[in-house]
C-alpha positions in Angstrom: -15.5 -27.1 -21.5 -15.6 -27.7 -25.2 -19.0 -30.1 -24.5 -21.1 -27.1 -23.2 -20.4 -24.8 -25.9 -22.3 -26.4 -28.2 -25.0 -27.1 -26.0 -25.6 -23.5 -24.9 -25.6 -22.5 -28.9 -28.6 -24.8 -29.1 -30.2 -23.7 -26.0 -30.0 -20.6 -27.2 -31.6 -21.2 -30.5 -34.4 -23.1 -28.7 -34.9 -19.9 -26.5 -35.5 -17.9 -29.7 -38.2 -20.1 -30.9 -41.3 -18.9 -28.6 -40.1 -14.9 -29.2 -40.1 -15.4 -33.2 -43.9 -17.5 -32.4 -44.8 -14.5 -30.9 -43.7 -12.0 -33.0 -45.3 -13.7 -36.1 -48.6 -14.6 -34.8 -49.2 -11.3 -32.6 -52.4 -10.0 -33.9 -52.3 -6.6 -36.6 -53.0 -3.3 -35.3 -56.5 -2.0 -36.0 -56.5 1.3 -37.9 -58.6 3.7 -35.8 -59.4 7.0 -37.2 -60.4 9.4 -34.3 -63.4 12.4 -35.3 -60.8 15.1 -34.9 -59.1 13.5 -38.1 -61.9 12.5 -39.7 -63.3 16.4 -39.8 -59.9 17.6 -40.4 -59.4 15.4 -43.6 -62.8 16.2 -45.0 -62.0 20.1 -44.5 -58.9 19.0 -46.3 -60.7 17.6 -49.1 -63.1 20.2 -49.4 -60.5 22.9 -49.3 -58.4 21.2 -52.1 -62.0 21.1 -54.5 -62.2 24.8 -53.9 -58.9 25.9 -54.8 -60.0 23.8 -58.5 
């Protein structure tokens, strides 16, 4: 029993391998602003040079 103990530790760590791969090289979320925003933030900004 004492043989496979070690053995399923590095199993294990060979298991994690392709999930931290993944994880690293997944590609970064693109930021997408939708028009409701867009209008919402100018009205913002516009608002906030009023009140000046």
């Amino acid at each position: 029993m004492s043989l496979i103990h070690p053995w399923m530790g590095w199993l294990a760590l060979l298991a994690v391998i392709p999930v931290i791969l993944h994880w690293l090289m997944r590609p970064q979320p693109k930021k997408l602003l939708f028009p409701a925003l867009r209008l919402i933030q100018i009205r913002k900004k516009q608002n906030t040079r009023r009140l000046r």
